[in-house]
C-alpha positions in Angstrom: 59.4 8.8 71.4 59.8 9.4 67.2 57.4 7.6 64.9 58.7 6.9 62.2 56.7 7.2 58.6 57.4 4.4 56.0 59.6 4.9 53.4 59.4 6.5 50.4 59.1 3.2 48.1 56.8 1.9 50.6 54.3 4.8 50.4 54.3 4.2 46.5 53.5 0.6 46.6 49.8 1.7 48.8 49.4 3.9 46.3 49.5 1.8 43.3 47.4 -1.0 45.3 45.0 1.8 46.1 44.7 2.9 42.4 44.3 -0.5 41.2 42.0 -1.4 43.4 39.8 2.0 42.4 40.2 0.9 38.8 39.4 -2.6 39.0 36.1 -1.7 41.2 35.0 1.6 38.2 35.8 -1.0 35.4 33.2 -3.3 37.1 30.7 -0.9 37.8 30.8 0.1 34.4 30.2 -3.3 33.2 27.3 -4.2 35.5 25.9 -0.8 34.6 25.7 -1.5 30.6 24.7 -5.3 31.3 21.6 -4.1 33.2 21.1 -1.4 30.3 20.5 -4.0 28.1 18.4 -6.1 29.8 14.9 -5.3 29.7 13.6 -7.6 32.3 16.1 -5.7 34.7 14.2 -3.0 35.1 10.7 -3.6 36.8 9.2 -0.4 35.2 10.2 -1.6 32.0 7.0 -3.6 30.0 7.7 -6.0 27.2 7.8 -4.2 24.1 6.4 -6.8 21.4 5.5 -4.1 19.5 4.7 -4.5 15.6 4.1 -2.1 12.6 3.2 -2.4 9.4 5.6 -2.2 6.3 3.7 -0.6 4.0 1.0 2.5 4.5 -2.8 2.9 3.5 -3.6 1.8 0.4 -5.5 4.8 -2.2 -8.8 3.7 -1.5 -8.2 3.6 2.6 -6.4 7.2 1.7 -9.5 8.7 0.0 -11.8 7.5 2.5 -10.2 8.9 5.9 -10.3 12.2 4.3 -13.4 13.7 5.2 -13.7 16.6 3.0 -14.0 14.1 0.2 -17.6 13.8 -1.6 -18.9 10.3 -2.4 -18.2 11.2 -6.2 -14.5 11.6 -5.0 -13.8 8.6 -3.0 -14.1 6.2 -5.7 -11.0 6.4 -8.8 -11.1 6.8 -11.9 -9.7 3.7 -14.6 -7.9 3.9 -18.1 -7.2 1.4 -19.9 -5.7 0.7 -23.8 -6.5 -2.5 -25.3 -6.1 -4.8 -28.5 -7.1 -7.9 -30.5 -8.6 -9.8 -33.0 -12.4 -9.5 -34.3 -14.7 -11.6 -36.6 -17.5 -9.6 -38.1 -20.8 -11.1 -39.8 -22.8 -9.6 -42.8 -22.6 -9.0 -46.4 -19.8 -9.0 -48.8 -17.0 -9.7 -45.8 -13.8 -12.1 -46.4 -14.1 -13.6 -43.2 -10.4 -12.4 -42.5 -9.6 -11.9 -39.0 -9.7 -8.0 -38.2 -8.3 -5.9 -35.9 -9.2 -3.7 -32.7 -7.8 -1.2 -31.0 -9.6 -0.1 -27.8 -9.2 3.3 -24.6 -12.1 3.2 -22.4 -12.0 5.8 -19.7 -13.9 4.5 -16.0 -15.5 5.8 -12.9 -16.4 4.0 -10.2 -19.4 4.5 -8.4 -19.3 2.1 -5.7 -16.4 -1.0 -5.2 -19.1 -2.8 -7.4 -20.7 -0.5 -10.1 -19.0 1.9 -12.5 -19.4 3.8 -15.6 -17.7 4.2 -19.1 -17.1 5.9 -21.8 -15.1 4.1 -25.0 -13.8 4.4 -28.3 -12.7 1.2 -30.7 -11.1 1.5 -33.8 -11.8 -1.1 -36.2 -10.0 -2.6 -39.4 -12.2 -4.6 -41.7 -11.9 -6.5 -44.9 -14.6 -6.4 -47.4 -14.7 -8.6 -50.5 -16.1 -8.8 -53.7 -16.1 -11.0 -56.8 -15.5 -8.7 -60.4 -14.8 -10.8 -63.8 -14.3 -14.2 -62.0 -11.8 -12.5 -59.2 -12.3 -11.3 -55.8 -10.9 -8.3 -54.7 -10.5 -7.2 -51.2 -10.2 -3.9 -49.1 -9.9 -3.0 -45.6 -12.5 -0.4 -44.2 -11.3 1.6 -41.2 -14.7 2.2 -38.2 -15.0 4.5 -35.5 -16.9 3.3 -32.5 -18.1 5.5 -29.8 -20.0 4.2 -26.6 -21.0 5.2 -23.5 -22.4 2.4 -20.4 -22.4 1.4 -17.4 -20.3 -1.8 -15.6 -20.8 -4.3 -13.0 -17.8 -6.3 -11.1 -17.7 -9.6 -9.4 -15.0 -10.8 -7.1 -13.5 -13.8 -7.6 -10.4 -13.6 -5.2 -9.1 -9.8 -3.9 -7.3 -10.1 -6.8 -9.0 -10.8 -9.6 -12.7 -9.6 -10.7 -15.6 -10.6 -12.9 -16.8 -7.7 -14.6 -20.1 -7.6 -16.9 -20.3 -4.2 -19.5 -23.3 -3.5 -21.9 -22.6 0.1 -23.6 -24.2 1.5 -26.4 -23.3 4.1 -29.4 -22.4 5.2 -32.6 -20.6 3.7 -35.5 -19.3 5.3 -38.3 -16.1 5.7 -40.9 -14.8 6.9 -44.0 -16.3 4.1 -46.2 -19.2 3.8 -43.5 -22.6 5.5 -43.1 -23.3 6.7 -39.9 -25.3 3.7 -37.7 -26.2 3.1 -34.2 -24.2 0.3 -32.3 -24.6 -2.1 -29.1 -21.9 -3.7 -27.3 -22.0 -6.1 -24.7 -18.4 -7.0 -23.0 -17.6 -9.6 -19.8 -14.5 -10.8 -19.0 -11.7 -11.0 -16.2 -9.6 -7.6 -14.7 -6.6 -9.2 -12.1 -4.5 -6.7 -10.1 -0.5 -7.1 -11.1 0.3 -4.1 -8.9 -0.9 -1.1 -6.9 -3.2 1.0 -9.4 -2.2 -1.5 -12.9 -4.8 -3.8 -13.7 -4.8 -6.6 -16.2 -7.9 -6.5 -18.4 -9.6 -9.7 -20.6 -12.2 -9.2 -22.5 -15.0 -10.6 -24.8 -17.2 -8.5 -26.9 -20.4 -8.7 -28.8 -21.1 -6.2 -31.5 -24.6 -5.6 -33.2 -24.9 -3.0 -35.5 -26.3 -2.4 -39.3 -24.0 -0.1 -41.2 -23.4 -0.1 -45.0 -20.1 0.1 -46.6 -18.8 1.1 -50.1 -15.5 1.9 -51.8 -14.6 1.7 -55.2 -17.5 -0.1 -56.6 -17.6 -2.8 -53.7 -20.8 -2.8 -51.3 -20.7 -4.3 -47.9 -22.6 -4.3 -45.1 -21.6 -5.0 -41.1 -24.7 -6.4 -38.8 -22.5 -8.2 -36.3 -19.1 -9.2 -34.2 -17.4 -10.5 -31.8 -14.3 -8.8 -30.6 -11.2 -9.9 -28.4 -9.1 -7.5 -26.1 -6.6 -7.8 -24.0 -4.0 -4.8 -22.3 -3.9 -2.8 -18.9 -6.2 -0.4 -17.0 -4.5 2.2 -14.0 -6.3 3.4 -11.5 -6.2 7.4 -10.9 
């Protein structure tokens, strides 16, 4: 007895029903695969991963102190600041005009509280004088150099109190040489990593004579107004 083997076009149809069936089952493995690839709660050695960095590193100060190599001198910064403003000064022979500051301090702290300072402040001035029934006036350039010490307050993380008594010498090209105190509070606020806005209100004493072309004058006093920007180095 003969068997007989199917057709030709018969063996071809199983084999395309075979192949699509293959395909069909791959494409859906394939699938289920990447689904459970992307599931993290599929996997039951998988933890939840609520994980959370920071955007931004360690500040300067949080820098410096994790280094320990670093004395105590070095984890503190130094400050640098240029300022300006208005003055009034009191004594002898003065107009009473406003006059004009100009003011670099260079700082080191000590501790986040304490620092100290060394500054210089140049200084316009207007003398007057009365001669025949007329006044005549001059402006009278100063040099003042101190040295002192400063004390900060914190009023917010942001802004700070500070307290500054510094003492020195004054002198100038119309000037005789004369010693000089200074006493300065006022507000420093933060506008950005290391730049600091700086307020100020000063109090001069001093005793220093002044004379150009005939006019005597004579500075005791003064109170001085700054403003500008300090950064942190």
């Amino acid at each position: 007895m003969k068997t007989s083997l199917p057709c030709r076009p018969a063996r071809r149809q199983v084999g395309r029903r075979l192949s699509s069936g293959l395909l069909v089952a791959t494409v859906v493995m394939v699938v289920s695969a990447a689904a459970r690839a992307q599931d993290p709660d599929a996997s039951p050695t998988t933890a939840d991963r609520n994980w959370q960095y920071p955007s931004h590193g360690p500040t300067r100060s949080e820098a410096k102190a994790a280094d320990p190599n670093r004395s105590t001198w070095d984890l503190y910064p130094w400050h640098a600041s240029i300022t300006g403003g208005p003055a009034w000064f009191g004594g002898e022979n003065l107009s009473g005009s406003p006059a004009f500051v100009a003011e670099g301090r260079l700082a080191k702290d000590l501790t986040d509280e304490a620092y100290i300072v060394a500054a210089y402040d140049f200084v316009l001035v207007e003398s007057e004088s009365e001669n025949s029934g007329s006044s005549d006036t001059h402006w009278h350039d100063l040099d003042i150099f101190t040295l002192g010490a400063g004390f900060r307050l914190p009023l917010s993380p942001e802004v700070h109190f500070f307290f500054e008594p510094r003492g020195g010498v004054l002198f100038g090209s119309d000037a005789d040489v004369a010693p000089v105190g200074m006493l300065s509070a006022g507000l420093e606020a933060t506008a950005a990593e290391g730049i600091t806005v700086r307020f100020a209100i000063t109090g001069l004493a001093t005793g220093t004579d002044i004379s150009r072309n005939g006019t005597d004058a004579r500075v005791e006093s003064g109170i001085i107004g700054t403003f500008g920007i300090a950064f942190e180095f």
